[in-house]
MOPAC internal coordinates of N, CA, C and O (Angstrom, degrees):
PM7 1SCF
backbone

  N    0.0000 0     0.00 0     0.00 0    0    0    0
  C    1.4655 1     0.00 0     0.00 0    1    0    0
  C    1.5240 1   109.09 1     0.00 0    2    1    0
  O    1.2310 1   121.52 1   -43.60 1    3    2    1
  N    1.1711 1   114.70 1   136.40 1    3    2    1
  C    1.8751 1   117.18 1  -161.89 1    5    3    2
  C    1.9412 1    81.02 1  -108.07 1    6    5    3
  O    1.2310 1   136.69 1   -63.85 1    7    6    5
  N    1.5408 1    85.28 1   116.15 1    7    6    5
  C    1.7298 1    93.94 1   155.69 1    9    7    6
  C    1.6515 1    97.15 1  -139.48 1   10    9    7
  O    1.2310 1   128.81 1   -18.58 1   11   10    9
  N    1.6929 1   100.63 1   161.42 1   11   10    9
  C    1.3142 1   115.09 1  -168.06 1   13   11   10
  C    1.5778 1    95.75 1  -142.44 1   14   13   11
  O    1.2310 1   112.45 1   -46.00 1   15   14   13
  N    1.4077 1   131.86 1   134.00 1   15   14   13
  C    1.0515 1   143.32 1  -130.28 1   17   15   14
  C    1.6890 1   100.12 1  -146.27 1   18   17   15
  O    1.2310 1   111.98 1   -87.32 1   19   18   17
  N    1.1101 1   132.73 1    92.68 1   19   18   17
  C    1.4734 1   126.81 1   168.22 1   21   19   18
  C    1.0717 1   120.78 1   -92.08 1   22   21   19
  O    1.2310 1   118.08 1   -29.25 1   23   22   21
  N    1.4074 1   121.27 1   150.75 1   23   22   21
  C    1.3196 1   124.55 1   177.32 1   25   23   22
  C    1.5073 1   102.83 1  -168.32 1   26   25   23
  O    1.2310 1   123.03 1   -13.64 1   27   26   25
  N    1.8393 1   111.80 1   166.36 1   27   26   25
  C    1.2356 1   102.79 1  -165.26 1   29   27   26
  C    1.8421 1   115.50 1   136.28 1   30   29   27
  O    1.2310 1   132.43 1   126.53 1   31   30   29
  N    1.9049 1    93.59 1   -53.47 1   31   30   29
  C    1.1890 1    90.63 1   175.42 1   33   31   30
  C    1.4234 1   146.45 1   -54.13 1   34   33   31
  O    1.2310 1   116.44 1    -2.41 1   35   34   33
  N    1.1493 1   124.38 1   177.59 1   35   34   33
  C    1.6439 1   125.37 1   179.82 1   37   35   34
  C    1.9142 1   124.85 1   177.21 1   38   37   35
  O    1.2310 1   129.51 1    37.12 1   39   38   37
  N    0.9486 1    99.27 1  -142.88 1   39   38   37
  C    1.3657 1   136.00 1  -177.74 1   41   39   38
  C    1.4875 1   120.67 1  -113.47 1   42   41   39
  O    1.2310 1   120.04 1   -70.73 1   43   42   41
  N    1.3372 1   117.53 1   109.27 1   43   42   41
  C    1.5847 1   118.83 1  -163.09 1   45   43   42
  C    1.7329 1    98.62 1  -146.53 1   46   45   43
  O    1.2310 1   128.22 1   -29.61 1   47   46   45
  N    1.3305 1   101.78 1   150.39 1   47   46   45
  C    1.4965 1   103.23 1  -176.08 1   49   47   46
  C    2.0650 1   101.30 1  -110.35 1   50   49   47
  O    1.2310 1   116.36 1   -34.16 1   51   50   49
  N    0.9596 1   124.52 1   145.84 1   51   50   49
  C    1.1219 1   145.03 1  -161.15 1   53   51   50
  C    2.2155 1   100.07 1   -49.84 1   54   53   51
  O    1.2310 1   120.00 1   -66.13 1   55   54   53
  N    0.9065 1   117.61 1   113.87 1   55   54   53
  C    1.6328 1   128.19 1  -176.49 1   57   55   54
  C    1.8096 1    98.27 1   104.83 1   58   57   55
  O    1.2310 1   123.53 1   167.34 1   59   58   57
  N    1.4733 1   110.84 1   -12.66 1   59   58   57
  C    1.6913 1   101.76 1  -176.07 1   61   59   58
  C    1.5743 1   117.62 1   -48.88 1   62   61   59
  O    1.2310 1   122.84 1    21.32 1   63   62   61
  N    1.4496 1   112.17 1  -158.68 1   63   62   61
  C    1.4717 1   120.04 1   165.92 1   65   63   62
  C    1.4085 1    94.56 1  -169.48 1   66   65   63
  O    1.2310 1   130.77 1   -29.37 1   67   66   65
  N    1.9402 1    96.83 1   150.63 1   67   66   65
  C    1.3982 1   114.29 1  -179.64 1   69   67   66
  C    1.5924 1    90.83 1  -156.63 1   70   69   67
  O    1.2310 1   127.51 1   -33.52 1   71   70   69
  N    1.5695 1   103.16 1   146.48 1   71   70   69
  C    1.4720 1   135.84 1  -174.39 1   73   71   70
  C    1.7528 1    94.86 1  -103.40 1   74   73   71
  O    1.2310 1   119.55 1   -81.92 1   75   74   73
  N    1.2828 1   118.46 1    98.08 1   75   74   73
  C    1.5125 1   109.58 1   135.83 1   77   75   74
  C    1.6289 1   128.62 1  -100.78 1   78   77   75
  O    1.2310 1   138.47 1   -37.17 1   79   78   77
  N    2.0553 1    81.80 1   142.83 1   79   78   77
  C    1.4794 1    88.04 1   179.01 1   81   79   78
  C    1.5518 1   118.86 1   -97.31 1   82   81   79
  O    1.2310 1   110.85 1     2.00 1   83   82   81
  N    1.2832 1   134.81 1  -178.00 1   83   82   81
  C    1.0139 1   160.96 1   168.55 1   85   83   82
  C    1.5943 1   140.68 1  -123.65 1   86   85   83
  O    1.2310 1   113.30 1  -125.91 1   87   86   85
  N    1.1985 1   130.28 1    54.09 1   87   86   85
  C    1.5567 1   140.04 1   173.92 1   89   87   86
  C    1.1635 1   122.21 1   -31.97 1   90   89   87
  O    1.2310 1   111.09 1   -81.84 1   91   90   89
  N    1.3090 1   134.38 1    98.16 1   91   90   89
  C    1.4730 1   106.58 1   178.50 1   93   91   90
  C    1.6616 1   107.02 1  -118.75 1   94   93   91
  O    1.2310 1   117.59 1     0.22 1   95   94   93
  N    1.1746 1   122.19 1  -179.78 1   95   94   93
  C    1.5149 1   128.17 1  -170.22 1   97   95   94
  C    1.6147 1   103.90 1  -170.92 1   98   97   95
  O    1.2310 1   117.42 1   -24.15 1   99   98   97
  N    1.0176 1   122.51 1   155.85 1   99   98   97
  C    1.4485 1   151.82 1   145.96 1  101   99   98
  C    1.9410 1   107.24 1   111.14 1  102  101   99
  O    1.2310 1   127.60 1   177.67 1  103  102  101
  N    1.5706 1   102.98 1    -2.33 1  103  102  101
  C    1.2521 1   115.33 1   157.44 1  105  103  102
  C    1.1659 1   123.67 1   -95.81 1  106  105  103
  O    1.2310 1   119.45 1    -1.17 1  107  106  105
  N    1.4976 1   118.65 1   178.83 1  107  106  105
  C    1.7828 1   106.65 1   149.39 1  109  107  106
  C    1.3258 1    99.49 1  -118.88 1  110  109  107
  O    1.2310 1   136.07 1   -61.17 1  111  110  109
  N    1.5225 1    86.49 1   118.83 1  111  110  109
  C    1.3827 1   129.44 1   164.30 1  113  111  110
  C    1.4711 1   123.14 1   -12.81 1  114  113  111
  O    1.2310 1   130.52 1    94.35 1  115  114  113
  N    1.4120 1    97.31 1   -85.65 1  115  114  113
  C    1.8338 1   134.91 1   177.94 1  117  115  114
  C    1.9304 1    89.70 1   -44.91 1  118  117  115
  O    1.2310 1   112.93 1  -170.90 1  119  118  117
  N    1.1769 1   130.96 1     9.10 1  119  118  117
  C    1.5324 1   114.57 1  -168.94 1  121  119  118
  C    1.6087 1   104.51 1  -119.81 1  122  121  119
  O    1.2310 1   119.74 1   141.36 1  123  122  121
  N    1.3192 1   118.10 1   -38.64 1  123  122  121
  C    1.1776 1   130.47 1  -163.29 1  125  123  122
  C    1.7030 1   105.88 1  -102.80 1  126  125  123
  O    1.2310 1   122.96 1   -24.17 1  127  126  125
  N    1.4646 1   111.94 1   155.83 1  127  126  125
  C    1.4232 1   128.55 1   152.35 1  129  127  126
  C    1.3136 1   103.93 1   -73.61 1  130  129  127
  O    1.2310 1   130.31 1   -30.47 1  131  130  129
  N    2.1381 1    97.71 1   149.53 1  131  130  129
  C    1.5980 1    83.27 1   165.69 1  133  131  130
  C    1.9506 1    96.02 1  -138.75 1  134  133  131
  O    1.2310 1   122.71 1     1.12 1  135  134  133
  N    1.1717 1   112.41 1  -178.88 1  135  134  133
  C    1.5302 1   109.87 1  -161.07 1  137  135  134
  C    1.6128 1   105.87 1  -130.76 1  138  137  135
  O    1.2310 1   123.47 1   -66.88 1  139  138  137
  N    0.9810 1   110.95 1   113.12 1  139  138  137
  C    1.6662 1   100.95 1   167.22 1  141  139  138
  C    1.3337 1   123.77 1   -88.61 1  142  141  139
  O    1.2310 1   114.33 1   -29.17 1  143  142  141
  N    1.1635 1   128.34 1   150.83 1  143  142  141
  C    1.8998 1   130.39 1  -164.20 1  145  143  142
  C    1.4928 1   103.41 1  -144.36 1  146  145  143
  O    1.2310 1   126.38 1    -4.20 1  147  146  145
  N    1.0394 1   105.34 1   175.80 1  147  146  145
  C    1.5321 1   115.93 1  -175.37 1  149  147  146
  C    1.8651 1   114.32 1  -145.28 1  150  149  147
  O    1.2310 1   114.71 1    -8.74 1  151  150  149
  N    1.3369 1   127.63 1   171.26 1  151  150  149
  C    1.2373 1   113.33 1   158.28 1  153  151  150
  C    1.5183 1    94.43 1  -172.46 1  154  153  151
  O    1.2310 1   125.48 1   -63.14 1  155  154  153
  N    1.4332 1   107.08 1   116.86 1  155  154  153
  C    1.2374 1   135.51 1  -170.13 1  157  155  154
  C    1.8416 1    98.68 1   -79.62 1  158  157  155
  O    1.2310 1   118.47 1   -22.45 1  159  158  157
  N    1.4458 1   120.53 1   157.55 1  159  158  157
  C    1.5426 1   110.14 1  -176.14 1  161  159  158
  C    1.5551 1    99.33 1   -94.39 1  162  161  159
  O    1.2310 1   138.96 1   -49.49 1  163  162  161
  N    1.6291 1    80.84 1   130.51 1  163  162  161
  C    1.7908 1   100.74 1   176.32 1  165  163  162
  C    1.5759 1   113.90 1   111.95 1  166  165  163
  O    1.2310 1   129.51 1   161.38 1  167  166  165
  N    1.4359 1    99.27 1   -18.62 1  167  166  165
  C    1.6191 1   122.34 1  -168.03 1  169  167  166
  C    1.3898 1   108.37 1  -113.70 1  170  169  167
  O    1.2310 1   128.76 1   -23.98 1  171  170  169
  N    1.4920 1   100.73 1   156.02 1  171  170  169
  C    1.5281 1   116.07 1  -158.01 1  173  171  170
  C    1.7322 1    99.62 1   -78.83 1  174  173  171
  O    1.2310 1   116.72 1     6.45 1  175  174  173
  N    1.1641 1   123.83 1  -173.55 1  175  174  173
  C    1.7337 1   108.96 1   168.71 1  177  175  174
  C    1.3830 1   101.66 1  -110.13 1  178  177  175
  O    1.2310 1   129.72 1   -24.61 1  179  178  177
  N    1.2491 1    98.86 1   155.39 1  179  178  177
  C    1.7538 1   109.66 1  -150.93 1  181  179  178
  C    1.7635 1    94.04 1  -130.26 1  182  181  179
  O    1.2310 1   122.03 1   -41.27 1  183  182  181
  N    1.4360 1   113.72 1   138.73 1  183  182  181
  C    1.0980 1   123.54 1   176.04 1  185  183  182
  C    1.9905 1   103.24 1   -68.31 1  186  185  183
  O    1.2310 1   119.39 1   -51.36 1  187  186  185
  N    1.2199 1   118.76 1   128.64 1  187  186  185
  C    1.4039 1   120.29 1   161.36 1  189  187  186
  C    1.4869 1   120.79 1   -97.01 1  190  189  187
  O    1.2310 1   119.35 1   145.32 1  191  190  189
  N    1.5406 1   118.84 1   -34.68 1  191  190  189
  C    1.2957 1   112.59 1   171.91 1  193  191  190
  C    1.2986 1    91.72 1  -172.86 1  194  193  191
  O    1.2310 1   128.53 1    11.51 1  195  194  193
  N    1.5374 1   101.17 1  -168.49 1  195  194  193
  C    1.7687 1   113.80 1   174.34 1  197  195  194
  C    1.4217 1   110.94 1  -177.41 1  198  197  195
  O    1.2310 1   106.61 1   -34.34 1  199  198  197
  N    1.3571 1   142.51 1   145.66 1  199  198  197
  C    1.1931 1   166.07 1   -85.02 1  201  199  198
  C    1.8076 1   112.82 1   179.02 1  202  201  199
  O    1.2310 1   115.34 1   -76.37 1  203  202  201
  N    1.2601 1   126.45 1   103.63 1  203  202  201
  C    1.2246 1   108.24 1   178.90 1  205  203  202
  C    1.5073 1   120.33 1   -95.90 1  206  205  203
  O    1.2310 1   111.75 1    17.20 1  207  206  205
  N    1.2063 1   133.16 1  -162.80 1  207  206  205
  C    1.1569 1   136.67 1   158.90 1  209  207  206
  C    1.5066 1   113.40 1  -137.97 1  210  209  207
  O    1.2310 1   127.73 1   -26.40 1  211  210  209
  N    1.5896 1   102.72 1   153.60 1  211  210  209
  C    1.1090 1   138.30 1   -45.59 1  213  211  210
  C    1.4443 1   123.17 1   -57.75 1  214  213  211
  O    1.2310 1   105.74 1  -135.41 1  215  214  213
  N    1.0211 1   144.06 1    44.59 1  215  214  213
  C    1.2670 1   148.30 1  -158.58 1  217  215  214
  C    1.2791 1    92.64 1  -112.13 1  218  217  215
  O    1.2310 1   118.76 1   116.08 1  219  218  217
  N    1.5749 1   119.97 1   -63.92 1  219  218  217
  C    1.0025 1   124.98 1  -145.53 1  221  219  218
  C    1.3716 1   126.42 1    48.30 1  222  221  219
  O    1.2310 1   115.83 1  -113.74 1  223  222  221
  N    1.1923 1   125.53 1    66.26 1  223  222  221
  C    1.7740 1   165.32 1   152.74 1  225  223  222
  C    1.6407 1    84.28 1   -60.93 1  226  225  223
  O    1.2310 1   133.31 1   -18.23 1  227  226  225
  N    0.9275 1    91.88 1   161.77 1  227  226  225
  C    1.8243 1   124.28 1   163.42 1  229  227  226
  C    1.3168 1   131.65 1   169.92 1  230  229  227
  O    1.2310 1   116.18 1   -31.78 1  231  230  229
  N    1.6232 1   124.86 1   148.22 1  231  230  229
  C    1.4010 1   125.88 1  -151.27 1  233  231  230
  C    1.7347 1    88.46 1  -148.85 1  234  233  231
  O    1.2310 1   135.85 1   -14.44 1  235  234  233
  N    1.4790 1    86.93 1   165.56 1  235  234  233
  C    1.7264 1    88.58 1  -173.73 1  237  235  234
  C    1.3060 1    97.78 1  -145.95 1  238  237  235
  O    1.2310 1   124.15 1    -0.69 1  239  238  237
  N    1.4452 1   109.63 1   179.31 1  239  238  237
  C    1.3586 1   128.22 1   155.74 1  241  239  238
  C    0.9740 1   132.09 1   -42.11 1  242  241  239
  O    1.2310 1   101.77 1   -49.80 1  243  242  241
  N    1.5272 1   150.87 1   130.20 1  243  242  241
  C    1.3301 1   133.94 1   169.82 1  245  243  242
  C    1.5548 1   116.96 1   -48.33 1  246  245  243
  O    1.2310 1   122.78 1   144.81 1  247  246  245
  N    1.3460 1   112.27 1   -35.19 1  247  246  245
  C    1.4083 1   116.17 1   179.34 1  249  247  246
  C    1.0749 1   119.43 1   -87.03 1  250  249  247
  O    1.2310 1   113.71 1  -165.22 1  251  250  249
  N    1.4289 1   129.51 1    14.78 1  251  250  249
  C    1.5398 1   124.08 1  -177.14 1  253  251  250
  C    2.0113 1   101.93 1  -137.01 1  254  253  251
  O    1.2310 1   125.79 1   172.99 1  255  254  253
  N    1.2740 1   106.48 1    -7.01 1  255  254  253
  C    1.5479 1   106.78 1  -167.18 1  257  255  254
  C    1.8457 1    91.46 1   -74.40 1  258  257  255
  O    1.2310 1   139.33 1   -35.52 1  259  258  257
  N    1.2463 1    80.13 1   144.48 1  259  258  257
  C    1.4408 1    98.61 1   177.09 1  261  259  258
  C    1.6729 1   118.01 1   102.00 1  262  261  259
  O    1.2310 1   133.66 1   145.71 1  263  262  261
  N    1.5443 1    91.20 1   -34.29 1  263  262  261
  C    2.0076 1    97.67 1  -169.73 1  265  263  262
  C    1.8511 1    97.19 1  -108.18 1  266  265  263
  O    1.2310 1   115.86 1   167.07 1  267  266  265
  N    1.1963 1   125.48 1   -12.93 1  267  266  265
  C    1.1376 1   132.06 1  -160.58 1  269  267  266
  C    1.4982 1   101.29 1  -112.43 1  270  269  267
  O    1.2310 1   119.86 1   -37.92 1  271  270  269
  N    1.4293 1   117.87 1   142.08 1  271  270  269
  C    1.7269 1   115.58 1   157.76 1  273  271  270
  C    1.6176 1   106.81 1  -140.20 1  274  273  271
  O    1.2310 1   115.49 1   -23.42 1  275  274  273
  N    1.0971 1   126.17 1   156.58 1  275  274  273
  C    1.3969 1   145.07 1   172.08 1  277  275  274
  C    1.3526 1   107.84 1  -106.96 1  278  277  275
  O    1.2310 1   115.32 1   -50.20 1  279  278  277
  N    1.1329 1   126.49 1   129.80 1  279  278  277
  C    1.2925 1   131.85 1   153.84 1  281  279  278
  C    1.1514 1   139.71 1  -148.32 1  282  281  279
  O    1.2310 1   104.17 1   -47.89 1  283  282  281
  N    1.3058 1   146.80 1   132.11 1  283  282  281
  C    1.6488 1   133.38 1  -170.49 1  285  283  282
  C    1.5236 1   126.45 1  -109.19 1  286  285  283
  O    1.2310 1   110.10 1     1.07 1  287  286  285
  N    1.0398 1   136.19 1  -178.93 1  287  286  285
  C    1.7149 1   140.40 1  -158.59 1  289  287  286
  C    1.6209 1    95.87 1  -170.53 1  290  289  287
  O    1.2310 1   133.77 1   -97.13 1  291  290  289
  N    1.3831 1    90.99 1    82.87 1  291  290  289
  C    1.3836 1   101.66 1  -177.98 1  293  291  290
  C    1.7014 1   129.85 1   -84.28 1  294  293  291
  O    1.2310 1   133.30 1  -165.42 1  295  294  293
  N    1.5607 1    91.90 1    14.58 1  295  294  293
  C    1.6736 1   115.01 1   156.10 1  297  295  294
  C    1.3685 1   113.72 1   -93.89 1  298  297  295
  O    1.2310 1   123.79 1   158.00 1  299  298  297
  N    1.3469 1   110.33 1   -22.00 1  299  298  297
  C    1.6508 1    94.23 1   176.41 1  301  299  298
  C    1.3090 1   108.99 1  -106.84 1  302  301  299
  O    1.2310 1   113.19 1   170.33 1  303  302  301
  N    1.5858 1   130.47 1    -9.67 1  303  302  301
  C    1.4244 1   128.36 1  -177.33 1  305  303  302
  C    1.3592 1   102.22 1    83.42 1  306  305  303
  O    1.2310 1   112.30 1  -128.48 1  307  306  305
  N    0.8322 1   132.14 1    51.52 1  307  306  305
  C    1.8068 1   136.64 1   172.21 1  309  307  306
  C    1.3378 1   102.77 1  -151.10 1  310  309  307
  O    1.2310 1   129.90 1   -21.44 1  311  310  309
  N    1.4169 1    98.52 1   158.56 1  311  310  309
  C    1.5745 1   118.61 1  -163.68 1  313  311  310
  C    1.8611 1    97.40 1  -127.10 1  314  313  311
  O    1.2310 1   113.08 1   -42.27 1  315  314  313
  N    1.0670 1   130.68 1   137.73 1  315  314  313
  C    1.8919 1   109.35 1   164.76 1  317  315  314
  C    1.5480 1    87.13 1  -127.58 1  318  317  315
  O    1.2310 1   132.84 1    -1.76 1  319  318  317
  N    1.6525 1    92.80 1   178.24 1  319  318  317
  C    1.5289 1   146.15 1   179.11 1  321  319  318
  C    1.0985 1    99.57 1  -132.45 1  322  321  319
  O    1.2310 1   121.05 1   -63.82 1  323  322  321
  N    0.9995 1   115.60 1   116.18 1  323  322  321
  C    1.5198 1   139.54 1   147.06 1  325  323  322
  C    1.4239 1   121.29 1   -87.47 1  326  325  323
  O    1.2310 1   119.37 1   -44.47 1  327  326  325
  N    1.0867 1   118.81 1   135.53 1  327  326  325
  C    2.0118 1   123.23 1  -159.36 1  329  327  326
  C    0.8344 1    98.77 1  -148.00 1  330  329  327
  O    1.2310 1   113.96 1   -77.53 1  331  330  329
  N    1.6453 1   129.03 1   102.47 1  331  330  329
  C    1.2383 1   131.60 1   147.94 1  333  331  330
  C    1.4094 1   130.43 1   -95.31 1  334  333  331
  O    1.2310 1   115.74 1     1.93 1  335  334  333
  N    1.3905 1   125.70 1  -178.07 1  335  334  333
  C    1.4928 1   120.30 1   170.93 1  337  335  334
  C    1.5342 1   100.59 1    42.61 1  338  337  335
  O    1.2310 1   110.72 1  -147.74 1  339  338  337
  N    0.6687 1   135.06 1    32.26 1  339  338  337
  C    1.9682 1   152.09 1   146.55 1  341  339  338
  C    1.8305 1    97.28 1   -28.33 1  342  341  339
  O    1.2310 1   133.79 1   -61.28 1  343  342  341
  N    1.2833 1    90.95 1   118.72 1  343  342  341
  C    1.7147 1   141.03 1  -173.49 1  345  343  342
  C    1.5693 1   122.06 1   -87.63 1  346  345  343
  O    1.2310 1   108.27 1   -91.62 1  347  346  345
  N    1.1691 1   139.53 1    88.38 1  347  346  345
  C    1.5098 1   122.91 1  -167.60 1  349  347  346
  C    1.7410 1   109.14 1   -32.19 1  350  349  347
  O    1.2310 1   118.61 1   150.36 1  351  350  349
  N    1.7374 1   120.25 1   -29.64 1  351  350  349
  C    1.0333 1   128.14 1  -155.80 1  353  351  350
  C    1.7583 1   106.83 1   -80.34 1  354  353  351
  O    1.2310 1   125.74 1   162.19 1  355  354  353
  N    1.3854 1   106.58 1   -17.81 1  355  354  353
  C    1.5014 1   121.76 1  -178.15 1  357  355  354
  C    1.6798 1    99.71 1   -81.51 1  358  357  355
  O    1.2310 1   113.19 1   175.03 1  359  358  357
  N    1.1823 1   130.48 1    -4.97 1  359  358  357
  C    1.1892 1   119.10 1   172.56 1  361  359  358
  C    1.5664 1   126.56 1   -64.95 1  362  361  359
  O    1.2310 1   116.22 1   -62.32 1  363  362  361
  N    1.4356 1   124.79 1   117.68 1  363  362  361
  C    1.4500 1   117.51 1  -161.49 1  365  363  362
  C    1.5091 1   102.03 1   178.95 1  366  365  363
  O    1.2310 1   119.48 1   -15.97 1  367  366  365
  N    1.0951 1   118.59 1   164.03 1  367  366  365
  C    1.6610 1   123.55 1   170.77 1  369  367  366
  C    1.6155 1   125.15 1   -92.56 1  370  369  367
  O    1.2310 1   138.33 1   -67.87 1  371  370  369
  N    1.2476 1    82.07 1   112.13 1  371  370  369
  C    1.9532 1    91.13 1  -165.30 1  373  371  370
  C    1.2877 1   113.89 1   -77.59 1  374  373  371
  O    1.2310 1   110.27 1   -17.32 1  375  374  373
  N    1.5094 1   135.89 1   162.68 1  375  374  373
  C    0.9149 1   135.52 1  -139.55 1  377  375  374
  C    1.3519 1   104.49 1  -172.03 1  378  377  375
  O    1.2310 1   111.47 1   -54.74 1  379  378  377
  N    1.7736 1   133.67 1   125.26 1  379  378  377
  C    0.8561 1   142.31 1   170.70 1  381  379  378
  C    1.7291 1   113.59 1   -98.80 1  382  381  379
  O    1.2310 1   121.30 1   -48.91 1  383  382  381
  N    1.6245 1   115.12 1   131.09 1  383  382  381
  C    0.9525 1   125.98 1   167.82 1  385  383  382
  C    1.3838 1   139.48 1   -89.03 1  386  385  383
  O    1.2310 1   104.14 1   -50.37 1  387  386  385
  N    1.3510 1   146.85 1   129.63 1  387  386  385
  C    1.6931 1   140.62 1   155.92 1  389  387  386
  C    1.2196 1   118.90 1  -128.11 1  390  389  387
  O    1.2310 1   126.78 1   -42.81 1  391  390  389
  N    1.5153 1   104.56 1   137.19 1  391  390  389
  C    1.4325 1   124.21 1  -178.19 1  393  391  390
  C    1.4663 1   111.28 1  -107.12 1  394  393  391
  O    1.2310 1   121.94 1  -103.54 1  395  394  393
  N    1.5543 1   113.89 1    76.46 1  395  394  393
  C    1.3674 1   114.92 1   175.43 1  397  395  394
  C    1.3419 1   111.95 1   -80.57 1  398  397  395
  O    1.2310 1   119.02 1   -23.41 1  399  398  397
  N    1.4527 1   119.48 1   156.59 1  399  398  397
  C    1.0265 1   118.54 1  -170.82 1  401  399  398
  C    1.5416 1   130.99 1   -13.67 1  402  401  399
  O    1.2310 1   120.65 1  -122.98 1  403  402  401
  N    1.6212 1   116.37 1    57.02 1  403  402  401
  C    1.5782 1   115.74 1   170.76 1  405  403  402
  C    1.1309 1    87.91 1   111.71 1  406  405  403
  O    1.2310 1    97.23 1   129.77 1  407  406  405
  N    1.2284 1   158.06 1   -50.23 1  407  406  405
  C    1.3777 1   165.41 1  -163.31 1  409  407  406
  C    1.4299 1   105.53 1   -97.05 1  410  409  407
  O    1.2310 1   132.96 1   -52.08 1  411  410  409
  N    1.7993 1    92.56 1   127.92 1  411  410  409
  C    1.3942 1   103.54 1   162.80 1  413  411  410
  C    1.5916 1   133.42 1  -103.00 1  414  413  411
  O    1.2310 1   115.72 1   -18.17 1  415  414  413
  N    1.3290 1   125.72 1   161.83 1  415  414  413
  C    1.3994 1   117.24 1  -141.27 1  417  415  414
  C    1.6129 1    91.04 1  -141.84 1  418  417  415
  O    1.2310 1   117.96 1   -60.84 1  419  418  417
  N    1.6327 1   121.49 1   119.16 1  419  418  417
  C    1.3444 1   107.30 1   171.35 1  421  419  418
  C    1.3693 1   108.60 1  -123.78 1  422  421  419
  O    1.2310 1   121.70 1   -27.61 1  423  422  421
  N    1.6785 1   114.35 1   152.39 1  423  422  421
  C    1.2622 1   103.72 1   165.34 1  425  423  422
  C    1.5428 1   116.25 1   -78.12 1  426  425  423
  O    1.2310 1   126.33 1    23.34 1  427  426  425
  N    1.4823 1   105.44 1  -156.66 1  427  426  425
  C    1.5974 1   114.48 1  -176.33 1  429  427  426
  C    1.5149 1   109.12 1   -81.50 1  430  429  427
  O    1.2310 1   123.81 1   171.81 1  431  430  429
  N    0.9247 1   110.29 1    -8.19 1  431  430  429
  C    1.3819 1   110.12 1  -160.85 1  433  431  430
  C    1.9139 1   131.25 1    75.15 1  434  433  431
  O    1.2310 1   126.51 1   -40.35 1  435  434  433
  N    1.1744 1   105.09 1   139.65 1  435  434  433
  C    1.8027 1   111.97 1   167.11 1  437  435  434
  C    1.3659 1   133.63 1  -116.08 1  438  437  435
  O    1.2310 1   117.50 1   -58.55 1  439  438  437
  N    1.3542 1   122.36 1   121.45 1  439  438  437
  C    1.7629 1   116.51 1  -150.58 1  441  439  438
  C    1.4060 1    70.73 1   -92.96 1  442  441  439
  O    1.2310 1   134.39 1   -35.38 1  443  442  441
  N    1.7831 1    89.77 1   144.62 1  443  442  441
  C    1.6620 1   117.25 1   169.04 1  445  443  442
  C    1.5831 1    87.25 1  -137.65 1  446  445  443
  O    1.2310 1   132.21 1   -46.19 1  447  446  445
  N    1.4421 1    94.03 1   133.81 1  447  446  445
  C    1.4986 1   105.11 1   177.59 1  449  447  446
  C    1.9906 1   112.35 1  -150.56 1  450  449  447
  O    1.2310 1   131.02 1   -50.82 1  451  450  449
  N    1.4543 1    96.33 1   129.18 1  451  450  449
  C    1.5816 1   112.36 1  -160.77 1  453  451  450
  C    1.4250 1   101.31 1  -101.34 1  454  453  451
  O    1.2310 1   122.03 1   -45.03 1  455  454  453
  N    0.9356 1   113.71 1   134.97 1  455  454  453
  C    1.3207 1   117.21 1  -153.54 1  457  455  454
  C    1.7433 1   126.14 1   178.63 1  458  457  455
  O    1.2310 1   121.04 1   -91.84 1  459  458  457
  N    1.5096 1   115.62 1    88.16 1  459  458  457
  C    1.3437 1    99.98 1   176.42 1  461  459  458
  C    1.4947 1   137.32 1   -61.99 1  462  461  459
  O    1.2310 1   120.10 1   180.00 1  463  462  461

């Protein structure tokens, strides 16, 4: 059973930074890309970046390249986001993605919210 597990989120004041992670299990890991998303309230959910395997390539948002990184540790089965220079506008519930075989897989999501 493929579950993906975020955590990480919080409370950040405007230039902060926060690392969310991503756990995943019931796949193998080390095989797949995985995608992080967001969805701000009122707003649709929006791709932020994504991560391949094994390459580990990654591409982002226009609005997050530069302040944002993806990266994975494919001994522990987690994927992160790294968020810097954090935006009141980046406030939203993040969301880890997997595309197992044809099927997509979301976690619960983690509210990150910017905010002095």
């Amino acid at each position: 059973q493929v579950q993906l597990v975020e955590s990480g989120g919080g409370l950040v004041q405007p230039g902060g930074s926060l690392r969310l992670s991503c756990l995943a299990s019931g796949f193998a890991f080390s095989r797949y890309g995985l995608s992080w998303y967001r969805q701000a309230p009122g707003k649709e959910r929006e791709l932020v970046g994504r991560i391949t395997s094994p390459s580990g390539y990654t591409n982002y948002a226009d609005s997050v390249k530069g302040r944002f990184t993806i990266s994975r540790d494919n001994a522990k089965n987690t994927v992160y986001l790294q968020m810097n220079s954090l935006r009141p506008d980046d406030t939203a519930v993040y969301y880890c993605k997997a595309r197992v075989v044809q099927n997509d897989y979301w976690g619960q999501g983690t509210q990150v919210t910017v905010s002095s």
